[in-house]
C-alpha positions as semicolon CSV with decimal commas, in nm:
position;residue;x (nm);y (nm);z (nm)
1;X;7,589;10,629;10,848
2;X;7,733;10,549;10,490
3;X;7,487;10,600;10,202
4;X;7,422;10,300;10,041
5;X;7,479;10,356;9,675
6;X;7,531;10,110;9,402
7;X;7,605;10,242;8,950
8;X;7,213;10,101;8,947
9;X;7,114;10,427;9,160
10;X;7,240;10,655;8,903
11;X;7,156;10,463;8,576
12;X;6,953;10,654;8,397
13;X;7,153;10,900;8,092
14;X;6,945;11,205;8,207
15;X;7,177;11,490;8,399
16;X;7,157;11,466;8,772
17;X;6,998;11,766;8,903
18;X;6,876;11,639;9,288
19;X;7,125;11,746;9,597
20;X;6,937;11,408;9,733
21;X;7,029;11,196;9,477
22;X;7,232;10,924;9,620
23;X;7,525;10,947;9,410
24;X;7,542;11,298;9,515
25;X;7,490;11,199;9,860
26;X;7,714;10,910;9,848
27;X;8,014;11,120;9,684
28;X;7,975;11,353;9,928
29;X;7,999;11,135;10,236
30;X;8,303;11,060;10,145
31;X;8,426;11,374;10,244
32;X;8,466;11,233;10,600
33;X;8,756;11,042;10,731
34;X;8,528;10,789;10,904
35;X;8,299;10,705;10,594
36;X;8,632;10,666;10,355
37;X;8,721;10,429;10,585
38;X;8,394;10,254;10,627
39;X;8,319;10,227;10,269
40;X;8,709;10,180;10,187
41;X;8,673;10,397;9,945
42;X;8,803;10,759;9,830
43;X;8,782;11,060;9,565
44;X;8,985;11,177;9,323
45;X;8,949;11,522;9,182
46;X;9,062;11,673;8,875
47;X;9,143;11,598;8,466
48;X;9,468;11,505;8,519
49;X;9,450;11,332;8,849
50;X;9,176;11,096;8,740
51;X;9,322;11,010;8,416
52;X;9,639;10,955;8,615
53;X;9,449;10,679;8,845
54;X;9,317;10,542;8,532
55;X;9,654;10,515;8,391
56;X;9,788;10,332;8,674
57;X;9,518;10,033;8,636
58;X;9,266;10,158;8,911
59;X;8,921;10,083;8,827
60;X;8,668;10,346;8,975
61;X;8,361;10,304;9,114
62;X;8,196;10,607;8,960
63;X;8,307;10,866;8,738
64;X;8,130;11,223;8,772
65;X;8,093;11,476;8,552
66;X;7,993;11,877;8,543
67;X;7,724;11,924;8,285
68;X;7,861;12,049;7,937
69;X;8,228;11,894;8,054
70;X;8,367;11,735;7,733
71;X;8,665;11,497;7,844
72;X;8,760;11,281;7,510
73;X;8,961;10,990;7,521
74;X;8,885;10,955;7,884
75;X;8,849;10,550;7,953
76;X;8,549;10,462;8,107
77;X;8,363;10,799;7,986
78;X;8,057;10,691;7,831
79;X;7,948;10,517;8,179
80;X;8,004;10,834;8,368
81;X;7,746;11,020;8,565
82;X;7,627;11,380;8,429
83;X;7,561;11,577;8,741
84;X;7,403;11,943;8,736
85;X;7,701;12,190;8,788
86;X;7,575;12,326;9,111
87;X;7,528;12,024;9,254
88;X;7,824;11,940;9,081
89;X;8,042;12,199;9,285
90;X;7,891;12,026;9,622
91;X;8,092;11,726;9,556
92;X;8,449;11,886;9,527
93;X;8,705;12,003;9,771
94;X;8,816;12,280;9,515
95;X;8,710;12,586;9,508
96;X;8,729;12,626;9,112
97;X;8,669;12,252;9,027
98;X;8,809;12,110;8,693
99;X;8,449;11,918;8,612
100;X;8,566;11,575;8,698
101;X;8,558;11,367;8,987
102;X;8,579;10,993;9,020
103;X;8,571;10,763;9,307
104;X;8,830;10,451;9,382
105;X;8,864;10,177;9,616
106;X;9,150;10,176;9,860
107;X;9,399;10,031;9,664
108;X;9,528;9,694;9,815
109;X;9,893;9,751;9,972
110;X;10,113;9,479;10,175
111;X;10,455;9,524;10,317
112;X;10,681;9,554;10,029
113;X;10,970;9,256;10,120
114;X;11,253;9,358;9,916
115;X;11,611;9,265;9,912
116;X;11,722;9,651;9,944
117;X;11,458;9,850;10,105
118;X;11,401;10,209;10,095
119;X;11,137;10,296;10,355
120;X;10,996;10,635;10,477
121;X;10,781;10,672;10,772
122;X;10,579;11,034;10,798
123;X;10,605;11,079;11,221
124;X;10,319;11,284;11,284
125;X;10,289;11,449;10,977
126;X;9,902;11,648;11,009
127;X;9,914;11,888;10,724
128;X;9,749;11,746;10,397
129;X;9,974;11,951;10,164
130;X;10,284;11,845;10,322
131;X;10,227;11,487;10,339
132;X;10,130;11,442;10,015
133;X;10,407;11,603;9,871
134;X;10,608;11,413;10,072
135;X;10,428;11,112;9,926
136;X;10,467;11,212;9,544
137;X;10,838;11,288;9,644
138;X;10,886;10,936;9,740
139;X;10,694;10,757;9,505
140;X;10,871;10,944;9,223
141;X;11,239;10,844;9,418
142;X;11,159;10,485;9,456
143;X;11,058;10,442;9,812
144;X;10,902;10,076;9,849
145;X;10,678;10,177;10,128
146;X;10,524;10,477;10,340
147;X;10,431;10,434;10,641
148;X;10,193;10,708;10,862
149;X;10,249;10,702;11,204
150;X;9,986;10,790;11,491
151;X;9,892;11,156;11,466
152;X;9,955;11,194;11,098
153;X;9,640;11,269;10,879
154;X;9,454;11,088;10,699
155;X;9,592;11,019;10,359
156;X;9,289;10,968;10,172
157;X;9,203;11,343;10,274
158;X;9,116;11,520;9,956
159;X;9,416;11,793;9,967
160;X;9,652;11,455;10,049
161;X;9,537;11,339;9,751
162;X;9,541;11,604;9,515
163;X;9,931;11,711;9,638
164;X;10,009;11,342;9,606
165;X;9,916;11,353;9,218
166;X;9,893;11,006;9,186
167;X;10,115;10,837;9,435
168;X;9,818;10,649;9,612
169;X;9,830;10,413;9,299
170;X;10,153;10,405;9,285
171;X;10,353;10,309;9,627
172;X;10,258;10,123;9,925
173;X;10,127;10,368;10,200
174;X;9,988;10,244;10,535
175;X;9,978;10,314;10,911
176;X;10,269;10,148;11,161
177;X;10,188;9,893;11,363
178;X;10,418;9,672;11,583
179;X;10,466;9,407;11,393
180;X;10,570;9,667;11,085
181;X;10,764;9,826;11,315
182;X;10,943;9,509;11,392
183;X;10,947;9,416;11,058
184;X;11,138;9,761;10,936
185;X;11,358;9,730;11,249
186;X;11,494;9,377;11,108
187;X;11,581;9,473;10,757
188;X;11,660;9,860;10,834
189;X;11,994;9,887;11,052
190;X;11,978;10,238;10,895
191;X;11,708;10,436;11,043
192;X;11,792;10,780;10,950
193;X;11,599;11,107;11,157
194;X;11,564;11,413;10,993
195;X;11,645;11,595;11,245
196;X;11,774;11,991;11,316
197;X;12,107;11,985;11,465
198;X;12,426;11,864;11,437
199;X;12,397;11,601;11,251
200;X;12,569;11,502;10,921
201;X;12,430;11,575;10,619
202;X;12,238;11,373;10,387
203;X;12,485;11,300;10,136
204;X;12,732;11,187;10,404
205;X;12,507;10,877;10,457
206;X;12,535;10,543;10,285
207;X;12,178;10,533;10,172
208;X;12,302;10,191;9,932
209;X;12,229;9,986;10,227
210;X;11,847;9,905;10,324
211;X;11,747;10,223;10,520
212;X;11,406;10,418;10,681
213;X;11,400;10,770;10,662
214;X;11,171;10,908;10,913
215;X;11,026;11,247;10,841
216;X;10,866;11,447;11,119
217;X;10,631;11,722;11,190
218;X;10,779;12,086;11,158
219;X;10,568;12,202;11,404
220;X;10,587;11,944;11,620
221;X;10,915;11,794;11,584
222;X;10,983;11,415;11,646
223;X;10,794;11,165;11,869
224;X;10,936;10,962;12,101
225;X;10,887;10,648;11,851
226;X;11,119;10,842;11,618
227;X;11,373;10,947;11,856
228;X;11,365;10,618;11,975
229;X;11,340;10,422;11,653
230;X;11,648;10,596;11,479
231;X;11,985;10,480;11,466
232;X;12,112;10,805;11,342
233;X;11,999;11,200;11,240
234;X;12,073;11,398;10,984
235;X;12,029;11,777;10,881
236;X;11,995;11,950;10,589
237;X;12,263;12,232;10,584
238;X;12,078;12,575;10,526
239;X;12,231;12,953;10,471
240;X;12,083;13,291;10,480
241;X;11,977;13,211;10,831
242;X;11,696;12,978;10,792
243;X;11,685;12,770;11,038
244;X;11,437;12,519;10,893
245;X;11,211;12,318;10,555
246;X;10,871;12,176;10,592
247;X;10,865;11,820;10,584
248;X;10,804;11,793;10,256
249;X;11,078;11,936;10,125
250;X;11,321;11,841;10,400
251;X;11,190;11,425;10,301
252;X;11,255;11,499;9,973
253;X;11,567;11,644;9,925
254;X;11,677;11,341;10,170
255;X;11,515;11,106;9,954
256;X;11,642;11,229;9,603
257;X;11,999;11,251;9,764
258;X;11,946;10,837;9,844
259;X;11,782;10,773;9,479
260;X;12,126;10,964;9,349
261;X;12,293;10,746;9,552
262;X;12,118;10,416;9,476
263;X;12,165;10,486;9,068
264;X;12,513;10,339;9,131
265;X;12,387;10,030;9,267
């Protein structure tokens, strides 16, 4: 069950020093998929990852900080919560926490109808660091939507968020459904696989036209839905006999080869 938790709970100026305190507790829960999802809500760890959030407009539900932290200029500081620094460590992913965590809402995202889209959709993508590099990668190219598809993880997961440095706040990022799939299918004719193979290389697509890149699992290569979904595959050409990139880095060379591309539009 979610713990109920509202700023009045921890309103008091004195440093929180209780593991049972229920901003503690409630900061904590959060450190499970099915609670972020319950209370819609997620955490955000770090100086520079917080103030990034802030930056982007996000409004946080509760700021946290490790006793004898100093973090000036930091908006919303003087209503954040002081909490003891070993209880403060119980609330972070991080083994060597920066003394800072806050918590958001799940930003608000809808299906970004624009004239010339540039979509990605992470096909089974399950490890944290890759996917949200993947996601900074295309925020920072200009994708106007992510979508995850069954059997990727959760990309609220802490080390999602931390690798995505920001992106949450930044670009639309949501699960497929049909209808999105149907949606992508009528303004994508170009639905480009990255793929091993061969294929033609990235820069020998016209990525100027509306297009979907789907980006699959290393590991696990593509689904079905992908293999099915794409109207064409391309590979990255590699020496030195590698045969392979993550999917991080695979998406994002892709993707910064289409936002080269797109500069000319």
């Amino acid at each position: 069950m979610p713990v109920q938790f509202s700023l009045t709970d921890a309103s008091s100026g004195d440093v929180i020093r209780s593991a049972s305190n229920r901003l503690v507790r409630y900061i904590r829960s959060l450190q499970r998929r099915s609670v972020r999802h319950e209370e819609r809500a997620f955490v955000v760890e770090g100086d520079r990852a917080v103030r990034d959030a802030l930056a982007s407009g996000a409004s946080p539900i509760v700021i946290a900080l490790r006793e004898a932290e100093s973090f000036p200029n930091l908006e919303g500081g003087e209503s954040a919560k002081v909490v003891a620094a070993d209880i403060f460590q119980t609330l972070c992913d991080t083994v060597h926490p920066q003394g800072i965590v806050a918590v958001f809402p799940f930003p608000t995202h809808v299906f970004a109808d624009v004239g010339t889209p540039l979509y990605v959709i992470a096909d089974r993508i399950g490890d944290p660091g890759n996917l949200g590099t993947l996601l900074r990668s295309a925020a920072a190219a200009g994708v106007d939507s992510v979508f995850l598809s069954p059997g990727s993880v959760d990309h609220y997961n802490p080390k999602v968020v931390r690798a995505a440095m920001g992106a949450h706040f930044r670009i639309p990022i949501m699960p497929t459904s049909p209808e999105i799939v149907d949606r992508i299918a009528g303004q994508c004719e170009l639905r480009v696989l990255a793929d091993l193979g061969d294929f033609a290389a990235p820069d020998e697509v016209d990525w100027r036209a509306a297009a979907t890149l789907i980006v699959t699992s290393e590991t696990a290569g593509p689904s079905e839905f992908a293999i099915g979904f794409a109207t064409r595959s391309v590979t990255i050409p590699m020496r030195s006999g590698m045969e392979s990139l993550n999917a991080a880095v695979a998406g994002s060379v892709i993707l910064f080869e289409a936002a080269r591309q797109r500069r000319t539009m």
